[in-house]
C-alpha positions in Angstrom: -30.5 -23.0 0.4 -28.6 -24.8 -2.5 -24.9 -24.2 -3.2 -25.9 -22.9 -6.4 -28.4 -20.6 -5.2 -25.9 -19.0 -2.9 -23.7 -18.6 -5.5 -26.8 -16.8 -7.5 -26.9 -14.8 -4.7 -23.6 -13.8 -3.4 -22.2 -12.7 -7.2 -19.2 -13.4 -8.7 -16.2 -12.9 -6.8 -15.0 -10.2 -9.0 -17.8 -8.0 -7.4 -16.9 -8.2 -3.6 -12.8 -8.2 -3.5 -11.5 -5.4 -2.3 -9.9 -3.2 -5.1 -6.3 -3.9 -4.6 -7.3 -7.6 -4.7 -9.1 -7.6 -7.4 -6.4 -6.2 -9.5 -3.6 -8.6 -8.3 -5.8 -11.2 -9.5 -6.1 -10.1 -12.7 -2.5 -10.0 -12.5 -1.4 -6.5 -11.2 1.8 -6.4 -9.4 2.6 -2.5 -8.4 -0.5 -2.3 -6.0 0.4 1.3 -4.9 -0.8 4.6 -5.9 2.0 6.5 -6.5 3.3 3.7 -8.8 6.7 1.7 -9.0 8.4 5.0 -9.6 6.9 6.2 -6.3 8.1 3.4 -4.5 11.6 3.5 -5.7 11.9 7.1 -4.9 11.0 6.3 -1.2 13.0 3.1 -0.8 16.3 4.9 -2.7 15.9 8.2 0.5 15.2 5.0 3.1 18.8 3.8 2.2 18.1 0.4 3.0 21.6 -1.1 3.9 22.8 -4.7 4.2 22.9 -4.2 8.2 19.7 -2.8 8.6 16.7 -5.2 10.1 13.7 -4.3 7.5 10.1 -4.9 8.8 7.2 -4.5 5.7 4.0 -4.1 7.1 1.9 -5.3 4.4 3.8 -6.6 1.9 0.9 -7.8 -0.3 2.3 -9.7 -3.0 5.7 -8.8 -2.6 6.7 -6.1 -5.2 8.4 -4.0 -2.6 10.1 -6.7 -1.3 11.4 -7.2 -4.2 13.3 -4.1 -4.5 13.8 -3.9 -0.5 15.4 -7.6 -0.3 17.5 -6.7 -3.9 19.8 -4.5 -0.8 20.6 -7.7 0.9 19.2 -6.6 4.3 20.4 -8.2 7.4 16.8 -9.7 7.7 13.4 -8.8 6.4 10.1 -9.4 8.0 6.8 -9.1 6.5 4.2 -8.1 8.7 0.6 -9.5 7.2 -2.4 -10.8 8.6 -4.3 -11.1 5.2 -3.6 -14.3 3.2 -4.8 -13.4 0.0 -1.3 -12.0 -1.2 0.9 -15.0 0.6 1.8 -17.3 -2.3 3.6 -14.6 -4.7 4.8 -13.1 -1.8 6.4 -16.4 0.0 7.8 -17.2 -4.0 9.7 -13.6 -3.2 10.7 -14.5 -0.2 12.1 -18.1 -1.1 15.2 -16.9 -2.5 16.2 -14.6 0.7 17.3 -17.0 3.9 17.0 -14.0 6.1 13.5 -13.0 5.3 10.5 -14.2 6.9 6.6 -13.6 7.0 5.0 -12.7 9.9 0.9 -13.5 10.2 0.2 -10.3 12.7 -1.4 -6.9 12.7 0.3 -4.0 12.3 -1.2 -2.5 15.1 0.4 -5.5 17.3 3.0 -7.1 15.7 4.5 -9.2 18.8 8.4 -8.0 17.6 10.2 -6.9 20.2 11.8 -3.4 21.4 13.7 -1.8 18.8 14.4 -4.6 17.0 14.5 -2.5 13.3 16.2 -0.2 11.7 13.7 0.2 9.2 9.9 0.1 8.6 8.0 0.5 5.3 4.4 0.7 4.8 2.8 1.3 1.6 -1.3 2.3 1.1 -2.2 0.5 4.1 -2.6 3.6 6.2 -5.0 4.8 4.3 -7.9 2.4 4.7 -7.7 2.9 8.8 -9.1 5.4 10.6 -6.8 8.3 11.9 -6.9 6.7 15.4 -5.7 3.4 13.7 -3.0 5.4 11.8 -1.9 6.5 15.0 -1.8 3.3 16.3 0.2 1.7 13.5 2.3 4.3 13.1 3.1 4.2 16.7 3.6 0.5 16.8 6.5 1.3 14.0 7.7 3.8 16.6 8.2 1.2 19.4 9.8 -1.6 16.9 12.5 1.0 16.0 15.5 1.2 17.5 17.2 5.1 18.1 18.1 7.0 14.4 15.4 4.4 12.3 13.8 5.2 9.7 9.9 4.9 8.8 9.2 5.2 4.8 5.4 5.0 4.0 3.5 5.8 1.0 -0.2 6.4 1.3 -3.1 7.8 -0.8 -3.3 11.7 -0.2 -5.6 14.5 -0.3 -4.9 17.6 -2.3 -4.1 20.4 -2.0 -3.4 20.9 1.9 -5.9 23.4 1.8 -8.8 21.6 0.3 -12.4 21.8 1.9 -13.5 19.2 4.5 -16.6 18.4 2.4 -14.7 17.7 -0.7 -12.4 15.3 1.3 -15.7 13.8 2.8 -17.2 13.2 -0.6 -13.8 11.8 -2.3 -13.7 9.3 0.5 -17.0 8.0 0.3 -16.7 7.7 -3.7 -13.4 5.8 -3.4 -15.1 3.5 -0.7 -17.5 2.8 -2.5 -16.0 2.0 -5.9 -13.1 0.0 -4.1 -15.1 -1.7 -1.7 -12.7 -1.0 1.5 -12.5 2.2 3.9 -10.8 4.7 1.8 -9.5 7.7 4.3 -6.5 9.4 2.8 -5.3 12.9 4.2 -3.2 15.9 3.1 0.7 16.1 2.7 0.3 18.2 5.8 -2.1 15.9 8.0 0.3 12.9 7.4 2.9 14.7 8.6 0.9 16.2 11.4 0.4 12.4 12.9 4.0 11.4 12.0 5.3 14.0 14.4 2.4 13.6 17.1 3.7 9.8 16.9 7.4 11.0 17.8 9.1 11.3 14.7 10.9 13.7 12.9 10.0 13.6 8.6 13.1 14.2 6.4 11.6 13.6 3.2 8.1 13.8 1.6 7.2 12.7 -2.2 4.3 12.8 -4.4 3.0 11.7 -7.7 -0.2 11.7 -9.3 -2.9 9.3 -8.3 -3.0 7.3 -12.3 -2.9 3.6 -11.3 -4.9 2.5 -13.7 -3.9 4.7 -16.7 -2.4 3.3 -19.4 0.7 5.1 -19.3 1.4 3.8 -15.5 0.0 0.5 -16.0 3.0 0.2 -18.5 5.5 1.8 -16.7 4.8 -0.6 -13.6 4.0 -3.8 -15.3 6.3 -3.7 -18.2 4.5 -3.9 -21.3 4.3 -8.3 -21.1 2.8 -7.4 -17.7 0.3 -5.2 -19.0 -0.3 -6.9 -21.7 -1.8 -9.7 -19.4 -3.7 -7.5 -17.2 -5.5 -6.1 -19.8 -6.5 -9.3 -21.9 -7.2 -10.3 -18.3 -9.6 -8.0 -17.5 -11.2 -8.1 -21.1 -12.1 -11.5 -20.7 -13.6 -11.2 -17.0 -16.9 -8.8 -17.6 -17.2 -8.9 -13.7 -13.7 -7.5 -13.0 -13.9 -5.4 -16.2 -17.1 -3.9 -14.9 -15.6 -2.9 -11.4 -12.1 -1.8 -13.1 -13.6 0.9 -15.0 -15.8 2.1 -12.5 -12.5 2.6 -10.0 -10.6 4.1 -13.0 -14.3 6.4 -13.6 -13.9 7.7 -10.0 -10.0 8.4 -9.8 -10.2 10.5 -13.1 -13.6 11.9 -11.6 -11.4 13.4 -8.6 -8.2 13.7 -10.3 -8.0 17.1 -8.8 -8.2 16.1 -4.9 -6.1 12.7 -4.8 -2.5 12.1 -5.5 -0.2 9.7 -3.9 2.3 10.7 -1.4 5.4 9.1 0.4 7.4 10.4 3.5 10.5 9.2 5.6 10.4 9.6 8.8 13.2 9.0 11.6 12.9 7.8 15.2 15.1 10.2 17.2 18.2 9.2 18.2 
């Protein structure tokens, strides 16, 4: 088979990224679902502090980091086996001697024994199963030391009390539209495995699920920024196409997603 035919074959790239790729390609920066506005919220009760030792687990391309490494941190370590985000990230990371990035899995990131004082983790949970969660979530555990804090925000279910079957049927919409394992769970059910894991939550968040809306694609791009994205997108059918059919299903289940973010502490 010919280069070209493969190509034929295999579609434009546009068609297979994952979701969250796709749209940092096109130029989107805020890749989480609750939004910049989210993300501050968590990162402002997570009181980063110039002697705390910050561990990201994926970092993506670096907008976090950002406002994590604006705190001066003792160090910073990203935790990140994909490479697709490295180059904005490492362009983050440049100006910050104490930060690093680390190519591992969150599930085993090789750091030693309560060797941070703080772990975020933003809509990466979501795409694992709950016995993954469990297992990330536990290697943040082990990496803390005594009195550190975990800060994640993650795609949620809602409300707390909806039916199995509608969570079922959101999931395997969302999967499909974003072309990655989508399994988000109730306020409640996060906190369920933070505890089983060991820690105590102080603080849970939410905001709607409207990533791709116009009024939060402003509010987390700036108006330059989205001004980009959107000419963008217009000009790529392929990633226009796959856009608006991830925007169709968000709006389609408006009701049963939402974002949500919680801070959890390692006991002392």
């Amino acid at each position: 088979m010919s280069e070209a035919e493969k190509g034929t074959r295999s579609g434009p790239e546009e068609k297979r990224l994952q979701g969250h790729w796709l749209l940092a390609k096109m130029g989107k920066r805020v890749l989480r679902p609750g939004g910049i506005e989210l993300t501050r919220r968590l990162i402002e009760h997570a009181k980063p502090s110039p002697q705390d030792r910050v561990v990201e687990f994926g970092p993506g391309v670096g907008r976090t980091a950002e406002i994590i490494l604006e705190t001066m941190p003792k160090s910073y370590r990203g935790i990140d086996p994909n490479k697709e985000g490295t180059p904005q990230l490492r362009r983050v990371l440049a100006d910050y001697p104490q930060a690093e990035l680390v190519a591992a899995d969150a599930k085993a990131t090789g750091l030693p024994d309560e060797s941070a004082d703080l772990v975020v983790g933003e809509a990466m949970l979501t795409m694992h199963s709950e016995e993954e969660k469990l297992a990330i979530m536990g290697e943040a555990f082990r990496i803390l030391a005594p009195g550190g804090r975990y800060a994640i925000h993650e795609l949620g279910f809602c409300p707390d009390d909806v039916p199995s079957e509608v969570e079922e049927d959101v999931a395997r919409a969302l999967s499909r539209t974003i072309k990655v394992g989508a399994r988000p769970l109730t306020s409640k059910n996060w906190q369920r495995l933070l505890i089983e894991t060991g820690f105590e939550v102080e603080y849970t968040d939410a905001n709607p699920m409207a990533l791709l809306e116009p009024g939060r694609l402003i509010e987390d791009e700036g108006l330059g920024g989205f001004l980009r994205f959107v000419f963008n997108v217009m000009r790529n059918p392929s990633a226009r196409e796959r856009i608006l059919a991830m925007r169709s299903v968000f709006r389609a289940h408006q009701e049963n997603i939402n974002a949500v973010a919680f801070v959890a502490r390692k006991p002392a």
